[in-house]
N, C-alpha and C positions, 0 to 999 in steps of 0.2 A: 521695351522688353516684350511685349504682348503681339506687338506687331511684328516686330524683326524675327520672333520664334514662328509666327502663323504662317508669314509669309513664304521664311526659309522650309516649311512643311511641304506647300504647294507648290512653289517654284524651283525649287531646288529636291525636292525629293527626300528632305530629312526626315524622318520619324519624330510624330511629337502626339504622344497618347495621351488621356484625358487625363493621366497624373499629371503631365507636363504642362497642360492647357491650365491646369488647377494652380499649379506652382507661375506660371505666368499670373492670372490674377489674384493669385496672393501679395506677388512682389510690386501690382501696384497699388493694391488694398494697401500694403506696408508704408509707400513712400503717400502717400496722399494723407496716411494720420499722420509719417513725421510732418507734411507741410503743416499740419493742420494746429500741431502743436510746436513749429518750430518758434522758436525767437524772435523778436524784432533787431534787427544789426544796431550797433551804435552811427549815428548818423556823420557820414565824411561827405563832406561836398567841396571839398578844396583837396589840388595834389599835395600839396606842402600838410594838410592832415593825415593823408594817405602814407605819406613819405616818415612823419613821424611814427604812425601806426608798423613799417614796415621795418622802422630803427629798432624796436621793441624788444631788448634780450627775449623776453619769451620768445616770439617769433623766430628771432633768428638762431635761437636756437633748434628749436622747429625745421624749420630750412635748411638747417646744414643736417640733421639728422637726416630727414627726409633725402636730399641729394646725395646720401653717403650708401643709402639704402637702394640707392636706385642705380648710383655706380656699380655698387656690389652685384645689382643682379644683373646687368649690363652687359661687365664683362665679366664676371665669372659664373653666373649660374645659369645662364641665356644658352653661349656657345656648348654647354654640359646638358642640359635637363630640359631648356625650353621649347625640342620638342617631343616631349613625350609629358609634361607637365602644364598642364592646361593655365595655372595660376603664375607662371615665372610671367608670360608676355603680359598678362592684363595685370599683375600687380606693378609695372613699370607704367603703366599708360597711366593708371590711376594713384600712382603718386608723381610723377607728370601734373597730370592734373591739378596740382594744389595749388603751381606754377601758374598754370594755364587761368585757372577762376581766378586769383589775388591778381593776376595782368587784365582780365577782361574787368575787374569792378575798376581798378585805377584809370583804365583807356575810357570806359566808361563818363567816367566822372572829367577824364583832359576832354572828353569830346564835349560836354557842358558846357564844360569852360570856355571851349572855344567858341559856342554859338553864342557864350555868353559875352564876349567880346576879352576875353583873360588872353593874357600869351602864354599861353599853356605848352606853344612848338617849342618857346626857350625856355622851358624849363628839362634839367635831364630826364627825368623821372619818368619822360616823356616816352621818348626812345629806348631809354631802359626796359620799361613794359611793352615797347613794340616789339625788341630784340626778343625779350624773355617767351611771351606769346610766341612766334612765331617758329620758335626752336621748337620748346615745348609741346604744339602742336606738329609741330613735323615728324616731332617723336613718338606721339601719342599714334599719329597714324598709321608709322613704320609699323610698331610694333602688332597694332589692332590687326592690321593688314597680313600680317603672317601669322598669328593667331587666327583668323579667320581659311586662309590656306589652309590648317592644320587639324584645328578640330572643328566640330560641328557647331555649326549656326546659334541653333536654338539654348546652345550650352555657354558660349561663348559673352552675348549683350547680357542674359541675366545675373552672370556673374561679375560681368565689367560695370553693371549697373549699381552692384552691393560694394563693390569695391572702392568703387570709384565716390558715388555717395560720401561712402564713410568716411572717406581723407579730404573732401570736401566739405561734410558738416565738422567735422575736427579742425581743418583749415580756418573755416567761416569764426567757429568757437574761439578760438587763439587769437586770430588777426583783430576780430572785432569786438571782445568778451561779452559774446552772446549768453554765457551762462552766469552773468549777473542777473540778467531781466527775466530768468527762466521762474518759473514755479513748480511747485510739486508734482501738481498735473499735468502740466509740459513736459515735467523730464520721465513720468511714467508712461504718457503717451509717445513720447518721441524713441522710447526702450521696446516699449510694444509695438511700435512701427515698422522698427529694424529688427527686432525675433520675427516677425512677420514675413520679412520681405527672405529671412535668411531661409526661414519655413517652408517659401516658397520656391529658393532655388534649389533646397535639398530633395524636395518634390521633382523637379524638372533635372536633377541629375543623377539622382538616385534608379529612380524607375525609367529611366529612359531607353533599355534594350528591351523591355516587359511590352507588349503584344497585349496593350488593356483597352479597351473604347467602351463605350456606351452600353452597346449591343453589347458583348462579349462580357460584363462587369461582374452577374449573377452569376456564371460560370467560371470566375475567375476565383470569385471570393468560395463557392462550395469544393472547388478543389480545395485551395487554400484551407479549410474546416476540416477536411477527410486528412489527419493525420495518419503516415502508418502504423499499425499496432505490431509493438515490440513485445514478444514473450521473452522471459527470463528461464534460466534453464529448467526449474520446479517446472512449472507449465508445461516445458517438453519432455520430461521426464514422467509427470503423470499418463503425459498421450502415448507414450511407448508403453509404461504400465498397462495399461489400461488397454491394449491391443491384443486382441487373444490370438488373431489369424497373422502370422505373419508373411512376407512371401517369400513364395518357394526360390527363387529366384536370387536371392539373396543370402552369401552367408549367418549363420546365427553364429552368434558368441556367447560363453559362456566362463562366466567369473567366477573361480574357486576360494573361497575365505577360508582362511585358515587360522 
């Protein structure tokens, strides 16, 4: 995220102001406490565990949720809204992705196998996760790829990065029930990770037309203090009172009570 915003600043000419730079090392301030507090996986070193693991009502339930949501935005909210809505194309890439990580840990583990001497080729599970991967990712980059056409650089990876994250540690959590081994402090550190990381894309998308650096910050924030001062009618009524001279130039009125 830090890179992909710096770079897109100098090379491409995007605007990225010191809130922006701030919200970049926030979002990986965020993900380096969840690494730090994430979970240990249930240990799989066989397909035929993997393949059980992926039998799982929970899971598959999971999966068809997931797939149903990602048709929906597909074809109906993609051809409508995705381009003028920044989150249609990257929230399709990153639920993609749940696809994409649960085929890289199984290929993973057939590639083991095979060094390990297993016949990992004839098992299906095999080709299953190659087909899956390889769609999966075809679509992850269709979509990034036209997101990236459309809006700006620096707004684009930090939000594909929260996104994406999150249906990947929610992924990780289900497929392998990582929040049995969790503890207290893992799961308030790995909350505090992601308010973190979220803190810091609302930093980098919030302020991102504001004209703020370094140099210019003390001038930013003393404007920002000099509220203007609002009088209420009393106030302007006493300063007409209170004017003896008025000018010539102008008619006068005068109120008769009766």
């Amino acid at each position: 995220v830090l890179c992909s915003a710096i770079l897109s600043s100098y090379l491409l000419g995007e605007r990225l102001n010191v809130l922006g730079k701030l919200g970049c090392m926030l979002s990986l301030v965020g993900s380096t406490v969840m690494v730090i507090h994430a979970p240990e996986d249930e240990e799989v070193t066989t397909l035929d565990e993997m393949l059980s693991k992926l039998k799982e009502p929970g899971f598959l339930a999971y999966a068809a949720i997931l797939l149903a949501v990602c048709l929906f935005l597909i074809f109906y909210l993609a051809p409508c809204h995705g381009q003028s809505n920044i989150l249609i194309y990257l929230t399709i890439c990153s639920v993609i992705g749940a696809f994409s990580v649960s085929s890289v840990k199984g290929l993973g583990i057939a590639i083991k196998g095979f060094f390990a001497g297993r016949p990992v080729l004839q098992h299906p599970l095999t080709w299953i996760l190659v087909v899956t991967l390889v769609a999966s990712i075809t679509t992850q980059i269709n979509y990034l790829n036209k997101s990236l056409d459309i809006f700006n650089t620096s707004l684009v990876f930090p939000i594909y990065y929260v996104l994406f994250t999150t249906i990947v540690i929610t992924t990780s959590i289900i497929l392998f029930k990582e929040w049995v081994t969790m503890t207290v402090v893992d799961i308030i550190g790995t909350v505090c990770g992601f308010l973190t990381i979220i803190l810091g894309v609302f930093l980098l998308h919030a302020f991102k037309d504001m004209d703020i650096s370094i140099g210019n910050l003390p001038q930013v924030l003393q404007c920002g203090q000099q509220a203007p001062v609002t009088r209420d009618d009393k106030n302007i009524l006493i300063e007409v009172d209170n004017s003896s001279i008025a000018p010539e130039d102008k008619p006068k009125v005068f109120v008769i009570c009766t």
